[in-house]
Structure formats: structure tokens, C-alpha cells
N, C-alpha and C positions, 0 to 999 in steps of 0.2 A: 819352414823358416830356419831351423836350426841346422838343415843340409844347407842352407844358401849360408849362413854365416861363415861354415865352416869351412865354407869352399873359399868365400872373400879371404877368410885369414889365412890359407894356404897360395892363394893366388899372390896374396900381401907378401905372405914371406917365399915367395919364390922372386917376386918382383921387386923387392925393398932395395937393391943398391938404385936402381932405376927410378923406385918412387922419390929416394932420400936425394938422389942428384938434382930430379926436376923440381921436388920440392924445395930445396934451397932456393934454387935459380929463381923457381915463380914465386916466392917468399920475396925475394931480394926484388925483383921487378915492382912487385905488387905493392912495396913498401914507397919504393921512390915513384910510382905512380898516384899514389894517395899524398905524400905530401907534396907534388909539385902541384897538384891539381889543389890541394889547400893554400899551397902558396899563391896560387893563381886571384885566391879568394882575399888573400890578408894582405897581399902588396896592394892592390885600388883601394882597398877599403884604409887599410893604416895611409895612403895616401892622400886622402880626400880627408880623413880626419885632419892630419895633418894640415891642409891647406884650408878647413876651418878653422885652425885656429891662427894660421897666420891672417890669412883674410878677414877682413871687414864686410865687405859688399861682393856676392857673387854676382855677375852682371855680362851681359854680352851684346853687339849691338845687332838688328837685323835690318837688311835691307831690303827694297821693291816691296814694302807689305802693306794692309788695306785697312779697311776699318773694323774688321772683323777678325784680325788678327791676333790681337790682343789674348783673346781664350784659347787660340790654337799655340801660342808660342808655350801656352801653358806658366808663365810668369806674371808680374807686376810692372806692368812701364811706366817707367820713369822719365825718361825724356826723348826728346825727336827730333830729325831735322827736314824739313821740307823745300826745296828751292822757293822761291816766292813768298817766302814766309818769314824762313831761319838765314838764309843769306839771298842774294841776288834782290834784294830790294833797298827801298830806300825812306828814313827815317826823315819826320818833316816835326818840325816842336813850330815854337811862336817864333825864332828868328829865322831859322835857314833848314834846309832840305840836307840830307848826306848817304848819299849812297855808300853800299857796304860791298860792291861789289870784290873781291879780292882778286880777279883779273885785272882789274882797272890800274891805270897807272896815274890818273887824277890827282890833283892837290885834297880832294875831297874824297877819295878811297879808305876804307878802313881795313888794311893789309892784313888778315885773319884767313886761314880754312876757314873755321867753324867762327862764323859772326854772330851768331845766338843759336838758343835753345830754347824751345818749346815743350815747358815742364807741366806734368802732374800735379796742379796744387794739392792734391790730395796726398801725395807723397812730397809734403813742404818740410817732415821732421827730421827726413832721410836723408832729403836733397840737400838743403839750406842752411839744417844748423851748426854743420862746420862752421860755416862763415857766418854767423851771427854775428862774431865779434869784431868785423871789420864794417858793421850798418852804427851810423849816430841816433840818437835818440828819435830822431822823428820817421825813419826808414823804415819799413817791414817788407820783406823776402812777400811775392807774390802768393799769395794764398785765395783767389777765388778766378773764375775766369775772363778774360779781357784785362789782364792786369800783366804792367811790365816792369821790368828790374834794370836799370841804365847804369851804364859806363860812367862815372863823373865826368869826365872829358867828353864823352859826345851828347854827354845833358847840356853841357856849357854849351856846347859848339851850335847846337839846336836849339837851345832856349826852351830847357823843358826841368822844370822842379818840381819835388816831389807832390804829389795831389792834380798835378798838370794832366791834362792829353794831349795824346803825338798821334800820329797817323803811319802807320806801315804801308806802300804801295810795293806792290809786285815792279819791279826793274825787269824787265824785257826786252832793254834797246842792250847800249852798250856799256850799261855803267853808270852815264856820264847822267849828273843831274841836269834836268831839264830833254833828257833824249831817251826820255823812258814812255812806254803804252801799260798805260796803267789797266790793269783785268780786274784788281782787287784791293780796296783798300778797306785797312781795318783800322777801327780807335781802340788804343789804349789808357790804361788809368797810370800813372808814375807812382809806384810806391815807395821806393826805393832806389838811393844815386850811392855806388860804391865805387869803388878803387881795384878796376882787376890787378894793377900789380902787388894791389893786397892777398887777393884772392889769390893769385900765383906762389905768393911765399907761404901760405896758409897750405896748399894743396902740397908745393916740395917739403915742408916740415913731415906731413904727414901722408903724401901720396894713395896709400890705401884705406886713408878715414875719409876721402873727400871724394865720391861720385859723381860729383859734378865739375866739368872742365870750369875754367875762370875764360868766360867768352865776356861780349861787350853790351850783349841785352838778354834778360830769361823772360819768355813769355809765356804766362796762363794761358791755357785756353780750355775749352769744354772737352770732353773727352769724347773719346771716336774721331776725332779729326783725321783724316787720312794723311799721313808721313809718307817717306821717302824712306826716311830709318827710322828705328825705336830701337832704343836702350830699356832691355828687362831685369828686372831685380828677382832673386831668385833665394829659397830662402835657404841652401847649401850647395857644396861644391858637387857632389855628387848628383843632385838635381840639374844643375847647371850639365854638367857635362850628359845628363842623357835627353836633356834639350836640344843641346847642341848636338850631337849626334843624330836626334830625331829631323831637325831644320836641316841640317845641311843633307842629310839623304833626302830629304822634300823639294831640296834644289834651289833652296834660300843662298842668302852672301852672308855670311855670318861673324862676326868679330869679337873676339876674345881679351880681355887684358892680358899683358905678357905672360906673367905669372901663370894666369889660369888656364894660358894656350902653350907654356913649355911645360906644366906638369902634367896636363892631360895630353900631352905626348909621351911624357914618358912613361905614362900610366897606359897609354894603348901599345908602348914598344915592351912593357912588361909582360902585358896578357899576351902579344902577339908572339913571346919567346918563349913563357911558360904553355902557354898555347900548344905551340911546336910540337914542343919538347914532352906535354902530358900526350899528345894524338900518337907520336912516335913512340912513347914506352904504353899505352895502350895495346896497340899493335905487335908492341914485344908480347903482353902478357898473352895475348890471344892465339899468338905463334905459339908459344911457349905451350898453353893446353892441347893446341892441333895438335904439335909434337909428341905428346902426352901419350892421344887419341892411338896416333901414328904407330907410335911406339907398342901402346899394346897389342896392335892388332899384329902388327908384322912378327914379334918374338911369342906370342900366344897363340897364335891362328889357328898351329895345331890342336891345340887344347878346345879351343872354341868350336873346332870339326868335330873334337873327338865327341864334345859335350851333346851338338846336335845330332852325332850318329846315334848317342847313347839316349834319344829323347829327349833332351833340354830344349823346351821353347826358347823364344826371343827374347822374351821376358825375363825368363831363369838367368841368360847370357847377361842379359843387360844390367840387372838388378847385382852381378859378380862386378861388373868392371866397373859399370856407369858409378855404382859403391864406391871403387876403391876410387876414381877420378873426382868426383865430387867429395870427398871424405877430403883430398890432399887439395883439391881450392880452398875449402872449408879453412883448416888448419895455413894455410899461407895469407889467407886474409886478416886470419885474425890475428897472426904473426905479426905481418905486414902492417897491419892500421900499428897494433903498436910500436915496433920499430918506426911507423911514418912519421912519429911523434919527434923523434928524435934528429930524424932528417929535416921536418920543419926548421928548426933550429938553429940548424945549419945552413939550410938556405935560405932562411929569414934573413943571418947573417950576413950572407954575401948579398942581399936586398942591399941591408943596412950601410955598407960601404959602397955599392953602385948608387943609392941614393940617400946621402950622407944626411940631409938638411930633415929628414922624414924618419931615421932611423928610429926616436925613443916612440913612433906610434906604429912601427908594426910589432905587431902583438899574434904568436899562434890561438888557432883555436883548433880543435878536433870536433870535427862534426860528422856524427856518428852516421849520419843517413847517407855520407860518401860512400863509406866503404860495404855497408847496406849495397847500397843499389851495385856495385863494383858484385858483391856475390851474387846478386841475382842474373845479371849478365854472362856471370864466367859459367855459372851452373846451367842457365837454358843452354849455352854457347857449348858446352859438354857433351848434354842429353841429344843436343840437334849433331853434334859431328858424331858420336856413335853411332846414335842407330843409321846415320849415314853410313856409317861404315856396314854395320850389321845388316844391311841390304845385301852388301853385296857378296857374302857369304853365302851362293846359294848351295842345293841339292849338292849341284854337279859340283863347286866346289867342294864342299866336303869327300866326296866319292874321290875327288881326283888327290886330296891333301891326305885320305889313312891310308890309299889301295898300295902303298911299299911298307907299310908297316908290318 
């Protein structure tokens, strides 16, 4: 052992401007490799923080989904819209019928997308108590199933107050009341007559406290009912976002609020750039060892002939150089992690100006099992291009490398 040492530190100081150039360089690589691949980790996450705390309700809506859906979206639904149900029908109380069709051009149309929603009483604390304070004293927000929530204006128009039932038919013709084929009618209970253009000024006040649109009826129903869509409640933005990544690779239609659908854009153009850019100085550092590899064999080779004319196994060779190659990863990584500290930093900072609104929550961290696994890669990655290399030194090579000496 003390002949093998001897030799690594004569090999070392025969090799040292060689070792000190590539060591710098794989220093220098290996440091802006560890912290771009940290930054990779601290821009989504300071990001997602971030957008809990501006957010209130993480939420998304899905469409085409079944009665069994529910547990796969992995959330809480909240609300839904079903043709036949939430719009394209038509409301009947004790004076007159009103279809809600929003194609229709009728005296008796109610000009709305979204003509109602079909809520979760079970989620009445979530939905509803925005607007608590636009119900009078006799009103209560639907809380059990078969119970609905009316518009004051088409309670009037219908003839329907609070404790009353109305009747929902499926609209199937053109709108028009009395030109409809009724498939399905339901009764509901009136609990509740409000004011959507209350509702409306309540929602713009506070946009992100109010998950529920201001439509012109909410209706209970039992759960499992099969939708068209569902609105799921989620209990962070991070969760949210690998929902929504998992539905839409599922081949669902998925819908985001703005917010939540321009920050996790910019959160996949982040990973997508750091991405890059960590797989390209990867690539550096791996070059950089081959080079390393390369290098010893072509200005040493003699020596390495000479070693196995003189008896030196494979072993003996490898245990000289594989030494001196693994000894200078060793020392560049651990360089490297700490200089990456300081490059986080820096690139945290230009995070902070690309994404100004999110700045005071990226935060670095050093996470030591990075740059761990980074040596155990560069060291097998060593061991395997040597003795690559040491293959191909055979017999006759060496016989053809001393016989002019």
C-alpha cells in the first residue's frame, strides 16, 4: 500500500498543473450545477407559497366527469353544472313557467352562461358565507338536499317565496315555454330569495374570498349526481397544480382561475428553463471527467506500459489514477456545494426580478443529499470510463509503446 501511495503522489506531482486546471473548471461547473438544480427546487416552491398566501380558495373546474369522479380528481367538489339541470330548463313556481335558456331570444329568457349551480350542502361554510350578509332574516343559503336558492326577480316573476316549491323541468325543445319535452322534473324547497346584483358587488369587493359565481338559482342535491363539470376545492396551490397536471395528462378539459393558471405557467417556464440549463451543465460536468479520463491516458500511457511491463496488475494501475480522478471529483464537489451557496443567491435574485410579485418567498436552502448523489454519479462515472479505458491497453500494446525506448 505504501508503494501504491507513493506512486499516486508522484503521479499527482507530475500531473498537478493538469489536475489544478481541470479541477478549477469541474469546481466551477459543479457549483453552478448544484445551485441551478436547487434553484429549480426553491423557485415552485417560493412560488406556490406565495400564491397561498395570496389566494383564498384553490379550485379548478373539470369537465365530461361521472359519479365516481369525485375520488379520482383527488379534491372536494364544490359545485357543478349539468345541462338539464343548471341551465337549459325551466322554472315553474305558483304563477308562471320561465325558461332560462340563454340562447333564447324570448320576452321570458334569462340571458346568463351560467343560469345556476348545483352545490355541495356539505360545503355551505365555504360556498355561502361570503354572502351571508346580503339573505334577510327569514332566508337560509341551501343546506340539505332538494333545496334551492332564487334570484328575487325570477321568485317574483314565478311566484315562488321562501318555504314555497317550484318545479325544475329539463327544456329540450327550443327555449320557448310551453315547447319544451319534459325527461325530468324535480321539486324543490325555497329557502332563500336574494339579490344577485348584491352578490355581484360582494364577489367584485372581494373576488378571491367568493368561490361562488352570483348566478340566478343554487341548487342542493344528493351527492354522486353525475355533472357535466365540477368545481374542486383543494387544500393548497401546490396540490392543485399536481392535479391539474395529473387530469389534463388523463385527457380531462380542465379550468383554472386566472391567477392560478398564469402562475403555474410561470412556474412550468421556470422548471422548464432551469431544467435546460441544470441537463446542459450536467453534461458539462460529465465531459469535463471524460476529459479528465482522456487526458490521463494519452500523456501517461507510457508510464502505464511501463507499469505493466514491470508487473503491475490492473488493479495496481487503477487504484494510481482511478485515486488521483476520484480524489479531484471528491474535492470539486465539496468546493462546488459550497460555492453553490453563493450562486443560489444570485440566481434566486434574478428569480426575484423575473418574478417580482413572489420575490420576499424565495428563500434558498442547501440540501445536502444534492450534491451526495452528484458524487456518487461522478465517482461510478470515473471507475466505469477507466477501466474502459484500461481495457484497451493490451499485451501488444504495451510491447509496441516501450520497444524505442
Amino acid at each position: 500500500m505504501k508503494h501504491i501511495l507513493r506512486l499516486i503522489g508522484l503521479e499527482a506531482a507530475f500531473l498537478k498543473k493538469t489536475i489544478l486546471l481541470i479541477g478549477v473548471i469541474l469546481t466551477a461547473f459543479v457549483a453552478a450545477l448544484l445551485s441551478v438544480v436547487s434553484v429549480l427546487m426553491d423557485v415552485p416552491d417560493g412560488m406556490y407559497k406565495g400564491l397561498d398566501d395570496y389566494l383564498t380558495y384553490f379550485m379548478c373546474s373539470v369537465g365530461d366527469v361521472g359519479t365516481d369522479f369525485s375520488t379520482r380528481a383527488g379534491g372536494t367538489p364544490l359545485y357543478g353544472e349539468r345541462e338539464g339541470l343548471t341551465d337549459h330548463v325551466v322554472l315553474t313556481g305558483s304563477r308562471a313557467s320561465l325558461a332560462t335558456d340563454p340562447s333564447d331570444d324570448g320576452e321570458n329568457a334569462v340571458h346568463l352562461v351560467r343560469t345556476g349551480l348545483a352545490a355541495d350542502f356539505s360545503a355551505r361554510e365555504t360556498l355561502f358565507s361570503p354572502y351571508d350578509g346580503t339573505l334577510d332574516g327569514e332566508s337560509r343559503w341551501p343546506e340539505a338536499p332538494d333545496e334551492i336558492a332564487l334570484d328575487a326577480d325570477v321568485a317574483l316573476y314565478i311566484g315562488a317565496s321562501v318555504g314555497d316549491e317550484i318545479t325544475i323541468t329539463e327544456d329540450i325543445g327550443t327555449g320557448h315555454v310551453g315547447n319544451t319535452a319534459s325527461e325530468t322534473v324535480r321539486t324543490y324547497t325555497v329557502t332563500a330569495l336574494y339579490k344577485r346584483s348584491l352578490l355581484e358587488a360582494v364577489k367584485k369587493l372581494d373576488p378571491l374570498g367568493c368561490p361562488l359565481p352570483a348566478v340566478y338559482f343554487y341548487l342542493s342535491l344528493e351527492k354522486d349526481v353525475p355533472m357535466d363539470s365540477l368545481t374542486f376545492f383543494y387544500s393548497d396551490s401546490a396540490t392543485l397544480h399536481a392535479r391539474y397536471r395529473d387530469l389534463v395528462h388523463a385527457g380531462y378539459s380542465v379550468e383554472l382561475e386566472y391567477w392560478a393558471d398564469h402562475q403555474f405557467g410561470n412556474i412550468a417556464l421556470a422548471q422548464a428553463f432551469f431544467g435546460a440549463v441544470s441537463g446542459v451543465l450536467g453534461a458539462m460536468v460529465l465531459f469535463i471527467v471524460y476529459s479528465l479520463i482522456a487526458i490521463f491516458y494519452r500523456q501517461r500511457k507510457g508510464q502505464i506500459c511501463r507499469l505493466k511491463l514491470l508487473g503491475a496488475t490492473s488493479g495496481t494501475v487503477a487504484w494510481v489514477y482511478c485515486a488521483l480522478a476520484v480524489l479531484l471529483v471528491t474535492v470539486a464537489v465539496l468546493l462546488g456545494a459550497a460555492l453553490s451557496v453563493l450562486f443560489n443567491v444570485y440566481f434566486m435574485g434574478l428569480c426575484g426580478q423575473l418574478f417580482e410579485r413572489f420575490s420576499s418567498n424565495f428563500v434558498t436552502h442547501f440540501r445536502p443529499h444534492i450534491p451526495i448523489l452528484l458524487y456518487l454519479v461522478l465517482t461510478v462515472f470515473t471507475l466505469v470510463l477507466f477501466f474502459r479505458v484500461n481495457r484497451k491497453i493490451k499485451n501488444t500494446t504495451v510491447a509496441q509503446e516501450v520497444r524505442h525506448e
